[in-house]
C-alpha positions as a Markdown table, in Angstrom:
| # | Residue | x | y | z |
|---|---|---|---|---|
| 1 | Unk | 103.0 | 113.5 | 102.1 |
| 2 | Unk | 104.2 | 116.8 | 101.8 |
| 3 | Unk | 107.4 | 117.5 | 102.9 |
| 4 | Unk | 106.9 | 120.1 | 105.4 |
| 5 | Unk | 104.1 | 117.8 | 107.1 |
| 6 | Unk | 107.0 | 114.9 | 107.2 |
| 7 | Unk | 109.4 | 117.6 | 108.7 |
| 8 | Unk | 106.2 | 118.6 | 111.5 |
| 9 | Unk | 105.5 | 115.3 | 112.5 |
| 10 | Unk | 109.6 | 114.2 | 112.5 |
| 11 | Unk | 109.9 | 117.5 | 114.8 |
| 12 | Unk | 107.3 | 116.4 | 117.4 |
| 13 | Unk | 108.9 | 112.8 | 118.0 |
| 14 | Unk | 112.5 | 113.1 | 117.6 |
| 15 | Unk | 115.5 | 115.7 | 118.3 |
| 16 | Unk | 117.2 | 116.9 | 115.4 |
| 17 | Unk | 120.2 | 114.6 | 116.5 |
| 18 | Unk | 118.0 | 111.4 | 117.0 |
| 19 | Unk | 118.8 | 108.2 | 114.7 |
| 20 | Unk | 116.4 | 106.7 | 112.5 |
| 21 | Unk | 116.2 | 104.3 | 109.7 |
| 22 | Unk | 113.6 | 105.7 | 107.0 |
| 23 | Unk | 113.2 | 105.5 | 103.3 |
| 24 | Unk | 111.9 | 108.1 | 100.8 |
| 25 | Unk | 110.8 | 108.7 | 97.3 |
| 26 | Unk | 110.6 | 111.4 | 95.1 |
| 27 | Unk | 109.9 | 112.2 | 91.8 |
| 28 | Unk | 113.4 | 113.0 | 90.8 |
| 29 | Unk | 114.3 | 109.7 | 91.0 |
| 30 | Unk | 112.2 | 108.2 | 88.3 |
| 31 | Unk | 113.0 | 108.3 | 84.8 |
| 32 | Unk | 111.6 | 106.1 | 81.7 |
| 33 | Unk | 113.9 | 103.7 | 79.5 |
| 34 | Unk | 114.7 | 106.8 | 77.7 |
| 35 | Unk | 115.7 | 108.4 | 80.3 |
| 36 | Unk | 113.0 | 110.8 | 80.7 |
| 37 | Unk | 112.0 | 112.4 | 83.8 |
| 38 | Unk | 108.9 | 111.2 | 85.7 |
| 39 | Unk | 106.6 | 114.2 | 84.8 |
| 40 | Unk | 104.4 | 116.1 | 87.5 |
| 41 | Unk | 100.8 | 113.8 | 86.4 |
| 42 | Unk | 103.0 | 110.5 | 86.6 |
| 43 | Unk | 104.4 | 111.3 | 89.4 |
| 44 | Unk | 100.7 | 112.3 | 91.1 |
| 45 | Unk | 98.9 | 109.5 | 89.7 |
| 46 | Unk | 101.6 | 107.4 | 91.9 |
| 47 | Unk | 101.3 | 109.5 | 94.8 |
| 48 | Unk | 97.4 | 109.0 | 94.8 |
| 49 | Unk | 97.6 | 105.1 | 94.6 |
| 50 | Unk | 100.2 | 105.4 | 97.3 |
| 51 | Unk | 97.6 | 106.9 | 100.2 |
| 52 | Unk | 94.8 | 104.7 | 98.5 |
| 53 | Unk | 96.6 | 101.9 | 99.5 |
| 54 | Unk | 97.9 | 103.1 | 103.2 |
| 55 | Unk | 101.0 | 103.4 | 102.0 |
| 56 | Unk | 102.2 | 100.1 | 101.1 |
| 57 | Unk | 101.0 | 98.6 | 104.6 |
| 58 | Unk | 102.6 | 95.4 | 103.8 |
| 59 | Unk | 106.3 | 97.1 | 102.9 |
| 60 | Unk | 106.3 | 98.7 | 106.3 |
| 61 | Unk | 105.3 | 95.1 | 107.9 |
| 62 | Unk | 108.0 | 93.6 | 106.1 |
| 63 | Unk | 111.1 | 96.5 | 107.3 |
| 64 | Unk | 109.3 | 96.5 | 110.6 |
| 65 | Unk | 110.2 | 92.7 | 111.3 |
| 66 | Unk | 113.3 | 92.6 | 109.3 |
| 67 | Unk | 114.4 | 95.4 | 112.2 |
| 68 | Unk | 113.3 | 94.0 | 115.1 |
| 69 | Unk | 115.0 | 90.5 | 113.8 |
| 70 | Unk | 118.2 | 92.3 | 113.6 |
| 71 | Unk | 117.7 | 94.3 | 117.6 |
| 72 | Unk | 116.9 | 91.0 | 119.1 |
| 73 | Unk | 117.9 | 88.1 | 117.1 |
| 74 | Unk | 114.5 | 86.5 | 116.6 |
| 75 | Unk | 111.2 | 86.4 | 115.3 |
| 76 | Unk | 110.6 | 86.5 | 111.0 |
| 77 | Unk | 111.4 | 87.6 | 108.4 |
């Protein structure tokens, strides 16, 4: 996702003073045991898997019940 869609779609649900727990990665933070930096086709070829696969469904499963366990105290996780 392209950060100024992310900031469109953050705008239409929330105020700029809302709360919210979210997580985020960008290319900056990947480097190679050598310390490299991710280059632009790495980082793409990463992207592109990502949407193929929705997005890691199962990840946002996995936070989603891990929050509402912590709100009300019950269910999985």
């Amino acid at each position: 996702m392209k950060v100024s869609e992310a900031i469109k779609v953050l705008s239409e649900f929330y105020k700029p003073d809302d709360e919210l727990c979210m997580s985020w990665w960008g290319k900056e933070l990947f480097y190679d045991a050598d310390n490299n930096p991710c280059t632009d086709e790495q980082w793409q070829r990463a992207v592109d898997d990502f949407d193929e696969n929705e997005g890691y469904e199962h990840i946002n499963t996995k936070i989603w019940e891990i929050l509402n366990y912590v709100i009300y105290e019950k269910g999985d996780f």
